[in-house]
N, C-alpha and C positions, 0 to 999 in steps of 0.2 A: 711879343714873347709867348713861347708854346704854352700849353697850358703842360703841370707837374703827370707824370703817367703814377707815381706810384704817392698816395697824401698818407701822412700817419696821421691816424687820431686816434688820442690818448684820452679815457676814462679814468679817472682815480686807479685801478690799477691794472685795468683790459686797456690793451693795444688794439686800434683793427686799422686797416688798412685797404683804403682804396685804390685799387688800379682800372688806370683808364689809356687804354691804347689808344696810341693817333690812328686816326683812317688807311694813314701809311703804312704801319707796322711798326715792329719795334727791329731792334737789331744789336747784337752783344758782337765787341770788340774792344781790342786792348789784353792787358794782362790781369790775371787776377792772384790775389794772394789768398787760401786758406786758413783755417785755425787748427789748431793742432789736433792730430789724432786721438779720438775720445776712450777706445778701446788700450791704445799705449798709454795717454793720460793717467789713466784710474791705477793699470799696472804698476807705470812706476814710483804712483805715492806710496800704492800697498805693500811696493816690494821694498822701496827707500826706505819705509817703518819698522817694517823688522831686520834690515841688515846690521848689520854692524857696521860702525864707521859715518860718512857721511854721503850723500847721493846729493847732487847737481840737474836738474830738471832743466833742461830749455828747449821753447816753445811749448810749452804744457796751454792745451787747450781751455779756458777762463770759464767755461759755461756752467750750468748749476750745478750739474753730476757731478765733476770732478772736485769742486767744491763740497758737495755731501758729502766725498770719499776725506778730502783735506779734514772737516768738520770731527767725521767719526774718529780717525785715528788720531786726532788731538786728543780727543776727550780719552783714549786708551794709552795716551804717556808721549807721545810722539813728536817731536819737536818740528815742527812745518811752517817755514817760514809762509810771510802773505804772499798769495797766489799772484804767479806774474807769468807772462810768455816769454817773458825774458830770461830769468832766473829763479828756480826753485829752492831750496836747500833743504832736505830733510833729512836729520842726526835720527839714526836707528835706534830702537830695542832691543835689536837680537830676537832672536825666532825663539819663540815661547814666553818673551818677557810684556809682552802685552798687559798693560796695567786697569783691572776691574772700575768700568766706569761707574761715576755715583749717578747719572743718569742713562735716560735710553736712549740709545743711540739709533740718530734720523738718517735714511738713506736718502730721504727725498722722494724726486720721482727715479732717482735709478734703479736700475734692476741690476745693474754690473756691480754696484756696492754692495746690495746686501747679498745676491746671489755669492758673489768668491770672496767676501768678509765670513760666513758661514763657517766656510772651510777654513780658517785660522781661530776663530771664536770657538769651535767645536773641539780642538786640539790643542785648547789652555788649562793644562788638569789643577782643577778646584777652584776657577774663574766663573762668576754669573755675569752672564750678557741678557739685555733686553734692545730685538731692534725692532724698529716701523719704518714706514715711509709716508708718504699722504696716501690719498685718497686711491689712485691708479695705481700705486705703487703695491699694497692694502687688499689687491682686486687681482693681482696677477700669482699662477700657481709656485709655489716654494716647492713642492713634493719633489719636484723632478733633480734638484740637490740636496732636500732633507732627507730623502728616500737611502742615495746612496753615502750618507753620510752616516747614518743610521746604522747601516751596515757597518762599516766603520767601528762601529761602538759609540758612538757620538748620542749625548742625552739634550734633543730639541723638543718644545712643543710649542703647539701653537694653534692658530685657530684650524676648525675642520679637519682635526688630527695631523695637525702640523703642514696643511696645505695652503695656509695663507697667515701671514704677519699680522698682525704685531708675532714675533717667534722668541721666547727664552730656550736662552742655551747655557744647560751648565758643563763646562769644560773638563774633558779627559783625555785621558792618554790612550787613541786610537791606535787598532790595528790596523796592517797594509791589508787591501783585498784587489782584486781586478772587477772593475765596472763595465758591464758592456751595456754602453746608454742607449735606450732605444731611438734616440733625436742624436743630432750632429746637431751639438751647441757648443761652443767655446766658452759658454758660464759654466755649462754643468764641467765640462773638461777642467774646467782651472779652477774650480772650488775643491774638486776633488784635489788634485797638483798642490794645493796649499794648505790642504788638510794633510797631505803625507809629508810635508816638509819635519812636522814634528815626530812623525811615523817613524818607526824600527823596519825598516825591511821596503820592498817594491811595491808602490802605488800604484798601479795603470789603470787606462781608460782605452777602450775602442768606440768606436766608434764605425753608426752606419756609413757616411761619409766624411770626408776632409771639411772640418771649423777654423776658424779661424786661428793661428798658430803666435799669435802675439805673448802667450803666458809662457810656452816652452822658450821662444826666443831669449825673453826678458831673464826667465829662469837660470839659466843656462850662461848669461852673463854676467849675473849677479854671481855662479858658483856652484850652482845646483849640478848635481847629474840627472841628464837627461838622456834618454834611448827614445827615438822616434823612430818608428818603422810606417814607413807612408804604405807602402804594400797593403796593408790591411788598418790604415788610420788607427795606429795603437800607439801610445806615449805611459811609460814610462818610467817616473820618479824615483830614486833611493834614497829614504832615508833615516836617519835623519840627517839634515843639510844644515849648511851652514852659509849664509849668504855676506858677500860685501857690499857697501858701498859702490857705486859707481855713477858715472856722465851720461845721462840719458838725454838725445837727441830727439825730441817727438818730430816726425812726418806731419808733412796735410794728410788731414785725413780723407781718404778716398768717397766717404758717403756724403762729406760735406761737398766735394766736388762735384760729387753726381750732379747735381744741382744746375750747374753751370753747363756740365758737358750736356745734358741734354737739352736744357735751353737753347745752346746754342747749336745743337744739332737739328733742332726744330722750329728756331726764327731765322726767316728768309734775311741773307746777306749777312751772316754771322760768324767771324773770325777771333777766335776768343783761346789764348792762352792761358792754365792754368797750372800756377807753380808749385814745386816743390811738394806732390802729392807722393801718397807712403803707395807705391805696389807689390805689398807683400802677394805671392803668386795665389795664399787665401784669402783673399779681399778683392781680387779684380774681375771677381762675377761680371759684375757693369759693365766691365769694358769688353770684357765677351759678349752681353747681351746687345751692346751697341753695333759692336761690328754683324754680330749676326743677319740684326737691323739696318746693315750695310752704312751704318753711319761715317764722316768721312773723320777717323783719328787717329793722328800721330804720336808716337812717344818720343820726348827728346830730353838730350841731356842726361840720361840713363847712371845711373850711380849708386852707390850705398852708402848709409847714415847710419850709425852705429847699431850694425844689425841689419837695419834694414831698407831692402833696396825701394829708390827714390827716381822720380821723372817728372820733367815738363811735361803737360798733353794740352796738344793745341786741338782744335777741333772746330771743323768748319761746316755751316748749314748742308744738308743736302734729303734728298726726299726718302726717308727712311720704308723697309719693306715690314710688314708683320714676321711672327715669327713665335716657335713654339718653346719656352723659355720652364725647365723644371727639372726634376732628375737631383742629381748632385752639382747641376751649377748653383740650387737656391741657399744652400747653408752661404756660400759665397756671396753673395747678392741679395740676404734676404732683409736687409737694411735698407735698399733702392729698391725696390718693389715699388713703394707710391711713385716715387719720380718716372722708372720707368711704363708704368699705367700710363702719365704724363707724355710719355714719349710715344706710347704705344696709340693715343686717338690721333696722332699726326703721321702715324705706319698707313701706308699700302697695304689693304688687307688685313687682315686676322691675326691677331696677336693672343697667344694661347699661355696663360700663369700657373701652373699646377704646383700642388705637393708643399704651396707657403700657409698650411692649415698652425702653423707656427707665428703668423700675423695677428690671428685673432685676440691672444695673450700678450702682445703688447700695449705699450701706453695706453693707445685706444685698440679695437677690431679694426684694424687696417684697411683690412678686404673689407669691410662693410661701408666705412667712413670715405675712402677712396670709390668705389662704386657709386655712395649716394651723390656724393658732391660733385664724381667729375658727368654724374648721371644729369645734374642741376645744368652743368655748364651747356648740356645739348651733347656729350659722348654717348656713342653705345657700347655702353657699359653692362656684363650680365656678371653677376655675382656668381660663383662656384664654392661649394663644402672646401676646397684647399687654395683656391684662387680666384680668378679673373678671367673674363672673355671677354677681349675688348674689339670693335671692329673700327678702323681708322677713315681719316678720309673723310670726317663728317664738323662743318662749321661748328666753332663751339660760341655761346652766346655768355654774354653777364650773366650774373647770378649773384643775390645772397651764398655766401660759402660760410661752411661752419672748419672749425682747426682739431675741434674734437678735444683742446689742448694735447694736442701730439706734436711733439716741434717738425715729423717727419710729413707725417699732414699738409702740416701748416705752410710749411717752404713748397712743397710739390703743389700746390693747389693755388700758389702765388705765381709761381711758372705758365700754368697751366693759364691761369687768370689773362697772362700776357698776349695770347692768342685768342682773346676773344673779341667781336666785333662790339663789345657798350661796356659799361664799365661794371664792374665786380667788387661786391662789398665781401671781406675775407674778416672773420669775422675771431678774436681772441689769438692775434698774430705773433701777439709777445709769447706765444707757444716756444717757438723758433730759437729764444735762448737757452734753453735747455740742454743742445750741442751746438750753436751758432749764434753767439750775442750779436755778432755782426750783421747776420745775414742782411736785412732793410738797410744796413747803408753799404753795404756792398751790392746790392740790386741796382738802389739808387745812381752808385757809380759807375756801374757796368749799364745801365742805361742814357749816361748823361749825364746825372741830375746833379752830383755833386763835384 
């Protein structure tokens, strides 16, 4: 009997995991099934709480985030059944009936909770909020939605003059303004959107480029009115709104898949089908950057899911080229940055990251943490103020690996671990639940093991 490629070993409450490739190689085949879309997840707890009526959740993604989100809006009156991928149920407040918690409400390590909770906490006039999150969460910049919230009329503060959490908010009754954000973020975009739901009059946001469009969608069929003008990436809102209840369908989601496509885009003899992922046309960076990368992938089964449109992608090994990856594809893709780093030391050539100076401000410095470690494995790897300069084509070796506790990290550096010639200690891998509780036995499966 082979010996195992991927061992968990559990510490009281660090996970790390070791992988060890056979001399052979590894090889992904079969189908895979994802967990649901973390970005739709969080929406439609936050939108099912304040509708009226009752919302239906299924496939809702299980990981910590969405759970922070479940946690906060309990504590604000919200009736939320336990979290399942099967069925959700959550009985609304109605939009402004948000009930003043007797505690502080924890985001956790999300940033998508407290980020676009701001924007309805800020627009409950003569309501006191206090939120946090841990330690990462504690460390990442607020300004960039308290700033325009502020304007608003909205009363936050917080550490560093309201540029870091712990943040109180005492709730009033904003005015409409137009934001023109200097980042293409889909936080900043839909903190604002949910702070003008209680608003009298037109909310918008421009933006430099096209974000992610998942708050208008949801918005939009819960009841709200929304005007989107892609021409110049400007949305929107009148109100004040009024939202129902409704059956939310969550997608796979597309970063979770990253994962797999380029695995199998970069182990030799690898035929790997991955189901039922969400390709809303803002989210499928990755799959531009793949093909760019001449990777070889299909879309099948093409459809829509309430909202939003849905496909099989199979994708089969093949010798990927480098390539110059920045501009306005990165608000699209700027979630698969590590993986594809991962994809980029197995390119022909020169693989060029620009313009993700927006890395640095998540969970961990991406761009830092991804250069040191995949620097470990034997990549050449150079570090950039907004990116990556990776050159392909170069064996990569074991290594001690660190996850940084970045669940994005974590999974991309487990990939990567797969192609190395000895074995790799990865090192704080229970990061990875964070948006993928599964991930390790879905590795284990798509290798064999279970």
């Amino acid at each position: 009997m082979s010996s195992p490629i991927v061992t968990v070993k559990t510490d009281q409450q660090r996970q790390d995991l070791v992988i060890t490739p056979p001399t052979s190689g590894v090889a992904l085949s079969g189908e895979i099934q994802i967990p649901g879309d973390k970005s739709i997840s969080h929406r439609s707890l936050m939108l099912g709480a304040i509708a009226e009526g009752e919302t239906t959740i299924k496939g809702l993604l299980l990981g910590d985030d969405p759970q922070s989100t479940a946690a906060c809006f309990r504590q604000m009156g919200a009736d939320i059944s336990q979290l399942s991928d099967q069925e959700v149920r959550v009985r609304g407040l109605g939009i402004g009936n948000l009930q003043e918690p007797n505690d502080i409400l924890n985001a956790g390590n999300s940033g998508t909770t407290l980020r676009l909770m701001l924007g309805l906490l800020a627009s409950q006039p003569g309501q006191f909020f206090a939120v946090t999150g841990d330690k990462s969460l504690r460390s990442r910049p607020m300004s960039r939605v308290v700033t325009p919230l502020q304007q608003m009329g909205a009363s936050i503060w917080g550490r560093e003059g309201g540029k870091l959490a712990p943040l109180a908010i005492y709730g009033r009754q904003l005015t409409p303004n137009h934001y023109h954000s200097p980042v293409a973020s889909a936080q900043v975009k839909s903190c604002i959107l949910l702070a003008g739901l209680s608003t009298e009059g037109k909310t918008t946001v421009t933006e430099p480029a096209l974000s992610r469009d998942h708050s208008e969608r949801m918005l939009r069929a819960f009841g709200a009115e929304i005007d989107v003008d892609p021409s110049c990436h400007r949305v929107t809102l009148t109100g004040p709104a009024q939202l129902t209840g409704q059956t939310v369908v969550v997608p796979g989601d597309i970063s979770s898949a990253a994962f797999w496509l380029v695995a199998a885009a970069i182990l030799p003899g690898s035929d790997l089908r991955v189901q039922n992922v969400g390709i809303n046309p803002t989210r499928t960076g990755v799959l531009e950057a793949l093909q760019r990368m001449e990777a070889d992938l299909t879309l099948e089964n093409q459809r829509e899911v309430a909202g939003e449109p849905v496909a099989d992608i199979r994708v089969r090994s093949s010798q990927l080229k480098g390539c110059d990856l920045g501009g306005a594809l990165i608000p699209r893709l700027i979630d698969e940055v590590p993986i594809l780093a991962v994809a980029a030391t197995m390119a022909q050539g020169t693989t060029v990251i620009r313009d993700a100076a927006e890395l640095r401000v998540k969970e961990s410095d991406r761009l830092l943490a991804m250069a040191r470690e995949l620097t470990k494995l034997g990549a050449n790897v150079s570090e950039r103020p907004d990116g990556l300069e990776i050159s392909g084509g170069v064996p990569l070796h074991g290594a001690d690996l660190d996850s940084y506790d970045d669940h994005r990290v974590a999974m991309s550096l487990a990939i990567a671990a797969l192609l190395a010639d000895r074995p790799s200690h990865l090192y704080n891998a229970q990061a990875a639940s964070i948006s993928y509780p599964d991930f390790i036995a879905t590795l284990k499966t798509a290798l064999g093991e279970s």
